[in-house]
KEDRENRO-923883 format. One line per field, with one value per atom (N, C-alpha, C): residue number from 1; atom name; x, y negated, z. Coordinates in steps of 0.02 Angstrom, whole numbers, m for minus. Layout:
# residues N
n	c(NUM | ...) .
atom	c(CA | ...) .
u	c(X | ...) .
v	c(Y | ...) .
w	c(Z | ...) .
# end
This chain:
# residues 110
n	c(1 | 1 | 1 | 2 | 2 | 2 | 3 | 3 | 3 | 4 | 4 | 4 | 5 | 5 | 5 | 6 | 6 | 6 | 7 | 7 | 7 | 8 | 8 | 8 | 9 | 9 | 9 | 10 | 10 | 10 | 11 | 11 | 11 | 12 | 12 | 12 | 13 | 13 | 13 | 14 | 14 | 14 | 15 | 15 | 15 | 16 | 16 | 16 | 17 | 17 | 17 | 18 | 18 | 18 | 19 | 19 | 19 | 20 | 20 | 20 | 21 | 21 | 21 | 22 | 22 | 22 | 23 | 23 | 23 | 24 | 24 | 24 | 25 | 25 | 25 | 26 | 26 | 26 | 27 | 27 | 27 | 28 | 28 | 28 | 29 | 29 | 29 | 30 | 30 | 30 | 31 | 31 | 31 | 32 | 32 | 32 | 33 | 33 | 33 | 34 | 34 | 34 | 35 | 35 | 35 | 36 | 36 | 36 | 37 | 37 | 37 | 38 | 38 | 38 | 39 | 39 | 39 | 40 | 40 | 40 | 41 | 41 | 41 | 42 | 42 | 42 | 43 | 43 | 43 | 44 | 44 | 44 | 45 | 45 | 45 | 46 | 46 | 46 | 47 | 47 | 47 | 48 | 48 | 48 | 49 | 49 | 49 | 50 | 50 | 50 | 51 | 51 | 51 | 52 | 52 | 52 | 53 | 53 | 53 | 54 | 54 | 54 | 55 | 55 | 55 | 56 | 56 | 56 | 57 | 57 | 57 | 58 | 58 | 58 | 59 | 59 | 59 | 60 | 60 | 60 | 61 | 61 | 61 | 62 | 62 | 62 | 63 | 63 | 63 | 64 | 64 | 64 | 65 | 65 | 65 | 66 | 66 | 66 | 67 | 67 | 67 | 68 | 68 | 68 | 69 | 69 | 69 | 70 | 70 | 70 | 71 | 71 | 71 | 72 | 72 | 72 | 73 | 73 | 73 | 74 | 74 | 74 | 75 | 75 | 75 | 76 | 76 | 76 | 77 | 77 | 77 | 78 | 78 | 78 | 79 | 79 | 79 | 80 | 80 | 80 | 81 | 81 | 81 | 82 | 82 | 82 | 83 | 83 | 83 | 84 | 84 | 84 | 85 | 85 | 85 | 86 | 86 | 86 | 87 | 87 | 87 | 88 | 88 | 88 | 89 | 89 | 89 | 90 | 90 | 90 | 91 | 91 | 91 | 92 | 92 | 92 | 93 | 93 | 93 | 94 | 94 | 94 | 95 | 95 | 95 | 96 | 96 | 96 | 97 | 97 | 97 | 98 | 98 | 98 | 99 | 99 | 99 | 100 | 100 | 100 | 101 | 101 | 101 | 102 | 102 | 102 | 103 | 103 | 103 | 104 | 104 | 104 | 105 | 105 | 105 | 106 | 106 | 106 | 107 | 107 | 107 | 108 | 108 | 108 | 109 | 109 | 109 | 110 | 110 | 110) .
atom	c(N | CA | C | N | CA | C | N | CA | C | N | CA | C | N | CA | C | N | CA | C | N | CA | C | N | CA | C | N | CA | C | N | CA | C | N | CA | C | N | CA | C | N | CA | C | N | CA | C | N | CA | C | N | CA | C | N | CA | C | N | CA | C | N | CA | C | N | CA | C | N | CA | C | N | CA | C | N | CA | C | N | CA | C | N | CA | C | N | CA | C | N | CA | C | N | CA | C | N | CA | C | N | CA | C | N | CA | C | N | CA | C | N | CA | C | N | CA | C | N | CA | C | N | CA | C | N | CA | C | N | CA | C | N | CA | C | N | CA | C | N | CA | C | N | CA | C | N | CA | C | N | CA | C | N | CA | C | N | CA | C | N | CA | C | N | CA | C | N | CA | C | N | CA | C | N | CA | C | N | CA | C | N | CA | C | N | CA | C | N | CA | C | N | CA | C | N | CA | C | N | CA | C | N | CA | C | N | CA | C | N | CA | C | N | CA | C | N | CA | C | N | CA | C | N | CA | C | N | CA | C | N | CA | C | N | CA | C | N | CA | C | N | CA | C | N | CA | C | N | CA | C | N | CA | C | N | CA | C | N | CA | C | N | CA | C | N | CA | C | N | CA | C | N | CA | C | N | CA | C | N | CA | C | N | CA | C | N | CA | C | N | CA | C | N | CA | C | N | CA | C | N | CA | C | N | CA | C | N | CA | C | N | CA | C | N | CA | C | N | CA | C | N | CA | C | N | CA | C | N | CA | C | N | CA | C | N | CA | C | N | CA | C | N | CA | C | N | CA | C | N | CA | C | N | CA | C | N | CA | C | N | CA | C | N | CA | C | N | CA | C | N | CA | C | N | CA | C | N | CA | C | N | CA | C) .
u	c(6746 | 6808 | 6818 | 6796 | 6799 | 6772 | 6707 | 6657 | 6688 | 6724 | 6764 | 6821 | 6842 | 6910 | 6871 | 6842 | 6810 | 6764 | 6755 | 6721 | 6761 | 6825 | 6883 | 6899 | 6926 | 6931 | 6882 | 6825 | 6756 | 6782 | 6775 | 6791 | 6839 | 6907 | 6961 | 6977 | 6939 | 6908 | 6892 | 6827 | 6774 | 6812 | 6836 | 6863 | 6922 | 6966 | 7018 | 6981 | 6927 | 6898 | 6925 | 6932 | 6934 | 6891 | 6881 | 6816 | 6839 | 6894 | 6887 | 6958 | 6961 | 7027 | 7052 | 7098 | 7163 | 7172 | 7188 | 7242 | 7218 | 7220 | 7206 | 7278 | 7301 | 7380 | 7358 | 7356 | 7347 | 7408 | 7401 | 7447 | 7406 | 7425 | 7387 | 7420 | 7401 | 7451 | 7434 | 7484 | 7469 | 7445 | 7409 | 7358 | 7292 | 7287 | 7225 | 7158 | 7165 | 7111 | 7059 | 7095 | 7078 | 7087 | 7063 | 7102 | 7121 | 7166 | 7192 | 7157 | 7143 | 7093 | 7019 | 7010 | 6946 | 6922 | 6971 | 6976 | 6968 | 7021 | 7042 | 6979 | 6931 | 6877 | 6813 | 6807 | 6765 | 6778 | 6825 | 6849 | 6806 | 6816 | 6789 | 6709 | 6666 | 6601 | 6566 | 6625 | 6601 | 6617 | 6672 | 6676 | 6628 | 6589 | 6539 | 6481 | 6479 | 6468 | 6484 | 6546 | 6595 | 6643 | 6684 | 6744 | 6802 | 6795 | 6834 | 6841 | 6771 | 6766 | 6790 | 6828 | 6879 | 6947 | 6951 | 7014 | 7059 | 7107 | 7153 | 7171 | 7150 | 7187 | 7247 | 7291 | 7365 | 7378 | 7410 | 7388 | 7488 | 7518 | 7559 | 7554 | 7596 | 7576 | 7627 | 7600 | 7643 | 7641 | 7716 | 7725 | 7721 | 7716 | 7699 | 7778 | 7779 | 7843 | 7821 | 7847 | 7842 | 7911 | 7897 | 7945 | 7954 | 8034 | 8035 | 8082 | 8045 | 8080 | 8133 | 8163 | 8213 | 8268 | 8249 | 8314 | 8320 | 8254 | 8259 | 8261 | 8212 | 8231 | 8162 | 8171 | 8081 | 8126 | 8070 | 8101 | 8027 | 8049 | 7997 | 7988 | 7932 | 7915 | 7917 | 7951 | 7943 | 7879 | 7849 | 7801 | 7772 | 7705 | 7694 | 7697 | 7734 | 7767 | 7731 | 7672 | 7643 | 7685 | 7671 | 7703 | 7783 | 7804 | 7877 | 7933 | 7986 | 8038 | 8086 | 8112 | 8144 | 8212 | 8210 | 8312 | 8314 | 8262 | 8272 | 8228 | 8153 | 8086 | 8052 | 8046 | 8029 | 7944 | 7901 | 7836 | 7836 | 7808 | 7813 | 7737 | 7685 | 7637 | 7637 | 7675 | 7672 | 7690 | 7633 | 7649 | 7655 | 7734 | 7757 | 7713 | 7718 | 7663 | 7624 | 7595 | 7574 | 7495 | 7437 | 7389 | 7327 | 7379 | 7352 | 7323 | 7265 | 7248 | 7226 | 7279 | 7301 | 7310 | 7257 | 7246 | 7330 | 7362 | 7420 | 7427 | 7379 | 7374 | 7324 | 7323 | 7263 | 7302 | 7281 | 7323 | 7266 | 7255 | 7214 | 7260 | 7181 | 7220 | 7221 | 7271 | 7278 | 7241) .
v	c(m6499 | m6521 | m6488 | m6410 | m6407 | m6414 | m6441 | m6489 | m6557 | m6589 | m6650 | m6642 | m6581 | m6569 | m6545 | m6514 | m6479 | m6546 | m6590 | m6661 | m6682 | m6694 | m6724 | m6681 | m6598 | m6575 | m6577 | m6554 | m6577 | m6627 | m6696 | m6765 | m6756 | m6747 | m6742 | m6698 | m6630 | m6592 | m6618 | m6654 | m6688 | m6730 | m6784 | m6823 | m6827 | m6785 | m6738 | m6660 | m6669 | m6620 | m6551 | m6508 | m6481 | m6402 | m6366 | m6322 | m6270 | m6244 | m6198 | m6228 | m6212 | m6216 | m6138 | m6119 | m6055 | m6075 | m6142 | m6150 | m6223 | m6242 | m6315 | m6297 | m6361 | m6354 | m6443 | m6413 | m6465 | m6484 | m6528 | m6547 | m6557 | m6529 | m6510 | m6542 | m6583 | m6613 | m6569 | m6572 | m6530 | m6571 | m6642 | m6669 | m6708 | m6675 | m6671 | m6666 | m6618 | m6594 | m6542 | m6514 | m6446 | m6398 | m6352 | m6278 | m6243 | m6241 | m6198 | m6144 | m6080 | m6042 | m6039 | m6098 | m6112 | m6141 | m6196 | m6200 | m6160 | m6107 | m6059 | m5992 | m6012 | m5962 | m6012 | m6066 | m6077 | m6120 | m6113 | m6103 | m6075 | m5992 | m5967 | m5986 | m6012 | m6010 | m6074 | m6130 | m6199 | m6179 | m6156 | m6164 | m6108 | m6072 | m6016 | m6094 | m6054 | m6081 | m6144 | m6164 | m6232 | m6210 | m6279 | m6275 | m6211 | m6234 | m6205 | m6124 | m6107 | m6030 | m5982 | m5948 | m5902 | m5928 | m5988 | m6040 | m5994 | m5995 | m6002 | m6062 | m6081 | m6147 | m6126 | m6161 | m6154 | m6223 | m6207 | m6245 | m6251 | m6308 | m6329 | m6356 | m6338 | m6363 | m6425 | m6490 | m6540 | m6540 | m6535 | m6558 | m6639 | m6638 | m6696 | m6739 | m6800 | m6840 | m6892 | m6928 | m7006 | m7037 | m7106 | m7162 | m7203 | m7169 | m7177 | m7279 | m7311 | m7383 | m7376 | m7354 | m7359 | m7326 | m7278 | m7255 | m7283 | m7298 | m7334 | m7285 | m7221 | m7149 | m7115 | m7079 | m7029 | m6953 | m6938 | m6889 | m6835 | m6775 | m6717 | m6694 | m6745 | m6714 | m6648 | m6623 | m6536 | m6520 | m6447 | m6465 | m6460 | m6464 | m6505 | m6536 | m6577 | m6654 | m6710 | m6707 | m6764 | m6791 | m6868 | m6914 | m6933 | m6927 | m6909 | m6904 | m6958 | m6955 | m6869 | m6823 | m6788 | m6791 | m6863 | m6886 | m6904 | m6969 | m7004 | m6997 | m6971 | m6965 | m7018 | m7080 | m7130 | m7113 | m7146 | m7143 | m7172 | m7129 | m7172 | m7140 | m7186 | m7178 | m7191 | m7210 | m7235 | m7138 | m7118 | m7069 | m7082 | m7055 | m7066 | m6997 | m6944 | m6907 | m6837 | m6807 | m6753 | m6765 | m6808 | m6833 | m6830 | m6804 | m6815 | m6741 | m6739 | m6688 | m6705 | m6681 | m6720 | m6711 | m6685 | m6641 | m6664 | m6620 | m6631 | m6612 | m6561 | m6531 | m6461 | m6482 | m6408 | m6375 | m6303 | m6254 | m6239 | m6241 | m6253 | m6174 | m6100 | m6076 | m6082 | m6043 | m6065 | m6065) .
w	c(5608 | 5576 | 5508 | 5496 | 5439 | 5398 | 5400 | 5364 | 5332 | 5374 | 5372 | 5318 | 5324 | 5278 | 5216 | 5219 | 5150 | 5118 | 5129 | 5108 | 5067 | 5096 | 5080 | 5002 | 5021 | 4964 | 4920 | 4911 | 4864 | 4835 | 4886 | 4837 | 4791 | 4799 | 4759 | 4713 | 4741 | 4657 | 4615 | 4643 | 4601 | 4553 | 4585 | 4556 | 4506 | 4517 | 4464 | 4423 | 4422 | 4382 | 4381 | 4468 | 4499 | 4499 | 4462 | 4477 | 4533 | 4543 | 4610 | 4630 | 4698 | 4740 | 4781 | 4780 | 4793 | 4851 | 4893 | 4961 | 4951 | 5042 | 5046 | 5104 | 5106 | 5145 | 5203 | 5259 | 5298 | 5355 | 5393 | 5448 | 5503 | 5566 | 5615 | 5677 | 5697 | 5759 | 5826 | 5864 | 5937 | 5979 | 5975 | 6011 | 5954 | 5911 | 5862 | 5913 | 5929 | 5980 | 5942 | 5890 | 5852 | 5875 | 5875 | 5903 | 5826 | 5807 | 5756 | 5737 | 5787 | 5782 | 5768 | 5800 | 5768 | 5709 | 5692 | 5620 | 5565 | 5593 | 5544 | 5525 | 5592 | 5592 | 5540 | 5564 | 5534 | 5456 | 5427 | 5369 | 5321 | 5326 | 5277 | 5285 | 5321 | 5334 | 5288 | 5306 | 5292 | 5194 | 5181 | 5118 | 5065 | 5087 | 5076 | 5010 | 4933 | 4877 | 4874 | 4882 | 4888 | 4843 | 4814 | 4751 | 4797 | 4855 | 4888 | 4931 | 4896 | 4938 | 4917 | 4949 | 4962 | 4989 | 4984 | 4992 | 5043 | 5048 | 5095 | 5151 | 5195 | 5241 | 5279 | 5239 | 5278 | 5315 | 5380 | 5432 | 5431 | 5440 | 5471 | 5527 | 5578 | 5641 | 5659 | 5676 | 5669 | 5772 | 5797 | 5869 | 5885 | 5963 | 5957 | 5982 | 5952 | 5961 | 5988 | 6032 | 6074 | 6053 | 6075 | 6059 | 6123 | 6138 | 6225 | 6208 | 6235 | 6240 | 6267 | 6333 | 6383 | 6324 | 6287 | 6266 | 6175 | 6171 | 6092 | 6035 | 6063 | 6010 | 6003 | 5941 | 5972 | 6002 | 6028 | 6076 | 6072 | 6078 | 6098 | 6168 | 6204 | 6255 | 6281 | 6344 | 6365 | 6382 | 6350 | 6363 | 6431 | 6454 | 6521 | 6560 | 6529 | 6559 | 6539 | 6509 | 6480 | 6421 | 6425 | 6387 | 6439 | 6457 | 6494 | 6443 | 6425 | 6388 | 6406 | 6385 | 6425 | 6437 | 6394 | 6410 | 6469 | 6481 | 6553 | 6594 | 6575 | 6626 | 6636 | 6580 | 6566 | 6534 | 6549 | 6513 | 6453 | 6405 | 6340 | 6320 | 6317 | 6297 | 6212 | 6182 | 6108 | 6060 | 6051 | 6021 | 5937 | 5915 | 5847 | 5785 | 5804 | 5776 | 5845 | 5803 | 5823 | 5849 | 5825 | 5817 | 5776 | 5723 | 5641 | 5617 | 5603 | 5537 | 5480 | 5415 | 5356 | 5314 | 5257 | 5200 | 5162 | 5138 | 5103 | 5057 | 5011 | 4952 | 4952 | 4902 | 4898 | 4782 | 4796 | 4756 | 4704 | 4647 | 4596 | 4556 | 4541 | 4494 | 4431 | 4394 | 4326 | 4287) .
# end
């Protein structure tokens, strides 16, 4: 995965004429299926003689939200309840976020 993200940044260096990057700022959903930690470990490895080495990855952690029908709302599942509305205990498989990992900016120094 951090091969995947560091692709992403490369490209958009590249392409905005980019020579090093300070901070890449991502969004991390809590059913991504990333482990944060591991990300965060293999970070510095993947970006080793990349625009991006020494980077910082700052990780926002996005929770996950469903969109319960019965009540017509998104709602934050408790956790270990599955997909389980926690207003009414309704199944709502339609997850609204918490899925996504989602480059959002990266920090260029002066």
């Amino acid at each position: 995965m951090a091969l995947s993200l560091l692709e992403g940044v490369q490209t958009t260096a590249s392409e905005q004429g980019i020579e090093r990057v300070s901070a890449v700022h991502i969004r991390l959903g809590a059913l991504s299926g990333i482990a944060r930690d591991a990300l965060l470990f293999s970070w510095d490895v993947a970006t080793e003689q990349t625009v991006a080495e020494g980077s910082q990855l700052c990780i926002e952690e996005v929770p996950l939200v469903i969109f319960c029908d019965r009540c017509g709302a998104e709602r934050a599942p408790r956790s270990g309840s599955g997909l389980l509305c926690p207003e009414c205990g309704t199944p709502s498989p339609q997850i609204v976020r918490g899925r996504e990992m989602q480059l959002v900016a990266m920090e260029v120094p002066v």
